[in-house]
Backbone bond lengths (Angstrom), bond angles and torsions (degrees), N, CA, C in turn:
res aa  C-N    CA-C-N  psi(-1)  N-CA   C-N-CA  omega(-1)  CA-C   N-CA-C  phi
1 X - - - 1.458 - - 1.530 108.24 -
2 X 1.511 117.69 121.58 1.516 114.81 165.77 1.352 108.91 -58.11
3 X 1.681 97.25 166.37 1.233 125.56 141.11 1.888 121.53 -11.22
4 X 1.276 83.42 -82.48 2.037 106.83 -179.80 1.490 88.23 -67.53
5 X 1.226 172.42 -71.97 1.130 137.65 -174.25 0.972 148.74 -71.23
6 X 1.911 101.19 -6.29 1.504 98.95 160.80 1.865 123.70 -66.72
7 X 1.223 102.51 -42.30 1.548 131.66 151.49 1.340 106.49 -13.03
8 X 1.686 102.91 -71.49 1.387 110.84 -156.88 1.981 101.23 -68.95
9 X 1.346 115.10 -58.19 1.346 116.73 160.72 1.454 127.33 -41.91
10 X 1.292 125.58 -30.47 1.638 137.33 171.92 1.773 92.52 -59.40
11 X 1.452 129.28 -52.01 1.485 148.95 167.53 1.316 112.84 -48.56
12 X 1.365 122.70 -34.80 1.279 115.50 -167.27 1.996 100.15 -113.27
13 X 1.148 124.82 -8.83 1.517 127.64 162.05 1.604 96.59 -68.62
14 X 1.360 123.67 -57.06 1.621 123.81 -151.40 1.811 92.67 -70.78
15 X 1.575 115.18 -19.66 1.781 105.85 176.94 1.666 101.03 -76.76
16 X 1.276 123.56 -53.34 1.422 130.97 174.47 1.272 112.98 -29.57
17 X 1.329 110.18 -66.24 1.522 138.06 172.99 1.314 96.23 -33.31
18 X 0.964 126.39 -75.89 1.658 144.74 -156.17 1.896 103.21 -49.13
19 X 1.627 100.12 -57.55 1.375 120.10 -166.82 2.054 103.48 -75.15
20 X 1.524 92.85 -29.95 1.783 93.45 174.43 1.508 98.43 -50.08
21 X 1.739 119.12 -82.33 0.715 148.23 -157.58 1.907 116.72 -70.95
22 X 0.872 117.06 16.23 1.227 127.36 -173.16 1.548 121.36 19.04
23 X 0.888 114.51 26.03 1.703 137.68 155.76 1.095 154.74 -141.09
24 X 1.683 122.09 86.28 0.607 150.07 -131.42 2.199 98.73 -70.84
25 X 0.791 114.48 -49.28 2.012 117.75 158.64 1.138 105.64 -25.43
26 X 1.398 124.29 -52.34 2.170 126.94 -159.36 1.126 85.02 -76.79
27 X 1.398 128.14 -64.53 1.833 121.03 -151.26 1.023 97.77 -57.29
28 X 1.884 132.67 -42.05 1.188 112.60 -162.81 1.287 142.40 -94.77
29 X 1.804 88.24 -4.99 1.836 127.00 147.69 1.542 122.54 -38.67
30 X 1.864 91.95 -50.91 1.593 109.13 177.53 1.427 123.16 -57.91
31 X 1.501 92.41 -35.31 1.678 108.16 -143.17 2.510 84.69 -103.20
32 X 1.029 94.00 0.50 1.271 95.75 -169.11 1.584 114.18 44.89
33 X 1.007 111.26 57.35 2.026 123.48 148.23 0.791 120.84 -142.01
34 X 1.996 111.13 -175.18 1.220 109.86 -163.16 1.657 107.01 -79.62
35 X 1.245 105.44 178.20 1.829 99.92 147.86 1.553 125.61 -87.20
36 X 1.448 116.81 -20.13 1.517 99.60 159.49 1.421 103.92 -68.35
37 X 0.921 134.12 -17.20 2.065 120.84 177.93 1.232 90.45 -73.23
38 X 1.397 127.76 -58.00 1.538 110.48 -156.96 1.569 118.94 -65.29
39 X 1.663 115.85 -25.69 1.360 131.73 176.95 1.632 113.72 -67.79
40 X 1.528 118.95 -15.55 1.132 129.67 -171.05 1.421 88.39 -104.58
41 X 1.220 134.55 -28.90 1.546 125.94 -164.54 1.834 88.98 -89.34
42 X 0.970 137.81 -13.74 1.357 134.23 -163.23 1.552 96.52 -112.21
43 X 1.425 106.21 -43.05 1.813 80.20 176.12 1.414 119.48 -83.28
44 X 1.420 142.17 -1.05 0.680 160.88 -170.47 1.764 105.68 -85.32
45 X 1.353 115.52 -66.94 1.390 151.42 140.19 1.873 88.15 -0.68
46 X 1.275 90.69 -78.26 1.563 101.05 -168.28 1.775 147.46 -61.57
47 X 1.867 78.45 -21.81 1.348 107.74 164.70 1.279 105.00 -76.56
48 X 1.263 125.54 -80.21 1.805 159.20 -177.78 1.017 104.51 -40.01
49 X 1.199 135.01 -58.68 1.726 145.99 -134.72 1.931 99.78 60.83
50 X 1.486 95.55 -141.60 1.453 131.81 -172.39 1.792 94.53 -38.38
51 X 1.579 104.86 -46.97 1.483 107.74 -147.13 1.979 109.47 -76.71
52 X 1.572 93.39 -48.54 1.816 91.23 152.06 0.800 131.88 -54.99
53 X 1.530 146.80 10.59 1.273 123.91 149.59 1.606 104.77 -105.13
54 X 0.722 127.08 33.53 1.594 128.21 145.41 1.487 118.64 -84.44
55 X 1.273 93.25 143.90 1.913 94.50 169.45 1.001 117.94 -71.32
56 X 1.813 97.25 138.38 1.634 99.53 -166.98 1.517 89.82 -106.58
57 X 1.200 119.15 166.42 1.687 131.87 -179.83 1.586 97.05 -83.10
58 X 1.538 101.71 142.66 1.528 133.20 175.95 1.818 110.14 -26.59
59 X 0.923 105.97 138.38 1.624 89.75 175.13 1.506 112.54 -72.45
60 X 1.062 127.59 124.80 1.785 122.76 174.20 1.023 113.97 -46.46
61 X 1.656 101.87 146.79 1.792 105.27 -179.65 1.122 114.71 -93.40
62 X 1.344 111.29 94.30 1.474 96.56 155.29 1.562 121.54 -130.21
63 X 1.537 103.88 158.66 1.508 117.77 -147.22 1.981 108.79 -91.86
64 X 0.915 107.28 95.45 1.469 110.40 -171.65 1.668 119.84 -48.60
65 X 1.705 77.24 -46.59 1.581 93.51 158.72 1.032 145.28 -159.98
66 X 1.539 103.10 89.65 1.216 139.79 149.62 1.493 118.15 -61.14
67 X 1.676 84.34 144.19 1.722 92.29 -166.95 1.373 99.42 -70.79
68 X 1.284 96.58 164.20 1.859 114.62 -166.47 1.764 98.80 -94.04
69 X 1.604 128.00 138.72 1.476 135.97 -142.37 2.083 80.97 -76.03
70 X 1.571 104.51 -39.14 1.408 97.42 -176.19 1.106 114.39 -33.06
71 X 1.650 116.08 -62.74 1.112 132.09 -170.33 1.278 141.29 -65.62
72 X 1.856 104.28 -12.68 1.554 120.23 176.72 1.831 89.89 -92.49
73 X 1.125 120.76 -40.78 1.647 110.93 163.23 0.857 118.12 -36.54
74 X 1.604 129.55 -61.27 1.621 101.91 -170.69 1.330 96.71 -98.84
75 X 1.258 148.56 36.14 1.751 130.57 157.20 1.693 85.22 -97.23
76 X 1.259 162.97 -70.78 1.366 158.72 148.38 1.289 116.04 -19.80
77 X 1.569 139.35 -26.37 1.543 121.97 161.07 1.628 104.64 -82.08
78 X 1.240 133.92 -40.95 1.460 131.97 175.77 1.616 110.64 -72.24
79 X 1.246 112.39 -35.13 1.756 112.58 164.28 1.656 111.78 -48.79
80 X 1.124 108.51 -34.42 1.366 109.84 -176.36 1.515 117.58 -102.89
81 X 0.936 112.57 -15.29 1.570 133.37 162.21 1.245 122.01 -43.04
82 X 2.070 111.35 -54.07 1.239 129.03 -163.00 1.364 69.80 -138.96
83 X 1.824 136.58 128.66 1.406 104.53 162.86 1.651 86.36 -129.45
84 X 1.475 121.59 23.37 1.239 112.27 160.41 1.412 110.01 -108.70
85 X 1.545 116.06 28.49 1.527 109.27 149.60 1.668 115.80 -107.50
86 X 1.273 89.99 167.46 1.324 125.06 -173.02 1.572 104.77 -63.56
87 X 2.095 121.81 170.49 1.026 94.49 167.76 1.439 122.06 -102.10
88 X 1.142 105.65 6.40 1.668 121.73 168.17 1.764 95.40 -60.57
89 X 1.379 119.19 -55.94 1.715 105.00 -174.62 1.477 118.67 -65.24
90 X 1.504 101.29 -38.54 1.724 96.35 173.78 1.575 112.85 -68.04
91 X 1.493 122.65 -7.68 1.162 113.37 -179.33 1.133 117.86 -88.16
92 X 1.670 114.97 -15.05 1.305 101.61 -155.06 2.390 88.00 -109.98
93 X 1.015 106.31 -11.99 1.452 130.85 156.40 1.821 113.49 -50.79
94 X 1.217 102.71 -60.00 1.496 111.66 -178.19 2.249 97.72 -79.50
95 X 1.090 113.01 -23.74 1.344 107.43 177.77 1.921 114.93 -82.71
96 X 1.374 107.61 -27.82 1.340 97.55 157.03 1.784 118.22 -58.89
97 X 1.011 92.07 -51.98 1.724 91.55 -170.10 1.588 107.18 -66.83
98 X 1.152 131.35 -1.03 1.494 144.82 168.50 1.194 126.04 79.57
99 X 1.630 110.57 47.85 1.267 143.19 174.24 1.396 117.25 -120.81
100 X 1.370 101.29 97.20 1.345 104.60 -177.64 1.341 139.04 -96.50
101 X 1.250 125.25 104.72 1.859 135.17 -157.40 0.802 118.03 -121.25
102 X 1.779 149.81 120.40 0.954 124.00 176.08 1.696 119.28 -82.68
103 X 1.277 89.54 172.64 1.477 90.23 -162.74 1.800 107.41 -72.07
104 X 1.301 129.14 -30.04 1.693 122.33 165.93 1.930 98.37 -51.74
105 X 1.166 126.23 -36.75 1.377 120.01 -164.99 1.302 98.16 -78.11
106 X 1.425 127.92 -29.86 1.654 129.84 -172.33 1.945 80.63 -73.88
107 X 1.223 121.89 -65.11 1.714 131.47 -167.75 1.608 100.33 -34.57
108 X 1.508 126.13 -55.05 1.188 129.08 -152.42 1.490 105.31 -79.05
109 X 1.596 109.10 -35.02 1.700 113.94 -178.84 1.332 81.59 -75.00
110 X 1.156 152.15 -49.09 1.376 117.35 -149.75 1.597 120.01 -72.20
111 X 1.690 104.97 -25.45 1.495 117.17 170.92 1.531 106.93 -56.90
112 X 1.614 117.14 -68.62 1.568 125.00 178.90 1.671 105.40 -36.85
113 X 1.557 120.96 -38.81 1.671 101.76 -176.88 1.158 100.02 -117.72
114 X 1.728 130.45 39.96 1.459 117.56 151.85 1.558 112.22 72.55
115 X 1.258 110.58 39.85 1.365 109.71 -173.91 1.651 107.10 -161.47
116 X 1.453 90.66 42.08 1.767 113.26 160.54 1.640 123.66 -48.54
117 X 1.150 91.49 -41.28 1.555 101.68 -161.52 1.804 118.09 -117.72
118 X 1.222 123.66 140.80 1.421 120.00 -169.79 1.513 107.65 -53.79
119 X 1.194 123.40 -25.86 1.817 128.87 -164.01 1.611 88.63 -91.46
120 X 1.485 127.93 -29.02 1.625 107.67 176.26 1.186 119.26 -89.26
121 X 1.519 120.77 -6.25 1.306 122.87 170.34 1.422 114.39 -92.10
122 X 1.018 112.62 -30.08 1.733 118.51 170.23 1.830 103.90 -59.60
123 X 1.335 96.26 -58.64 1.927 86.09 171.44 1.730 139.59 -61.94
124 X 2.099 97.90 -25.80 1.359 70.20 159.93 1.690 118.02 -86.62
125 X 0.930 123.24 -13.52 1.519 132.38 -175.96 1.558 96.85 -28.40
126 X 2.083 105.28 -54.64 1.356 109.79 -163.23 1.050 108.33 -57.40
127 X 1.894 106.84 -55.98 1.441 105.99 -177.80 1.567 118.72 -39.12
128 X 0.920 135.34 -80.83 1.468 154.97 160.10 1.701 97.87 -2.37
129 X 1.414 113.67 -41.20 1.493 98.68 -167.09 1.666 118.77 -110.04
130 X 1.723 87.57 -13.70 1.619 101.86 179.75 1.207 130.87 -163.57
């Protein structure tokens, strides 16, 4: 028996428990949790059987919305354009042309590509040009 099924059986004594004892508070006194855990272990239980109360893996990350690659292009070609502005100016720069970003989202891409600061955008500029 794994790990995750001892788990899952440790889960399925504290429902037993519950239904022996017709109170569902003691078992979970016993079992040291809450009763919304135990109500989640039972509906779960009820859907699933045996197999829901195993641990299920993390939900994957993914980013619904995440900025679009178009759009980190031109906040990083105009970042480098002007790269002694701010991201309030590139924001309000990229909002004429009818791209709208706020300026923490211009701040955060600039951390993710290393180009926080006016002296790291001035260097890749060089790179980029020579």
């Amino acid at each position: 028996m794994t790990a995750e099924q001892k788990l899952a059986q440790k889960r399925l004594t504290l429902l037993q428990l519950a239904e022996r004892l017709g109170n569902v508070s003691e078992a979970c006194r016993f079992h040291s949790i809450s009763r919304s855990q135990f109500y989640e272990y039972k509906r779960v239980f009820q859907e699933k059987g045996f197999e829901g109360l195993l641990d299920r893996p993390p939900i994957p990350q993914s980013f619904p919305h995440e900025t679009p690659s178009e759009v980190k292009q031109k906040v990083i070609a105009l970042s480098l354009e002007h790269p002694a502005g701010g991201a309030v100016r590139i924001s309000d720069q990229l909002r004429l042309q009818g791209v709208f970003v706020s300026p923490s989202m211009i701040r955060n891409l600039w951390i993710k590509e290393n180009l926080e600061t006016n002296y790291k955008r001035l260097l890749r500029l060089q790179e980029k040009n020579g």
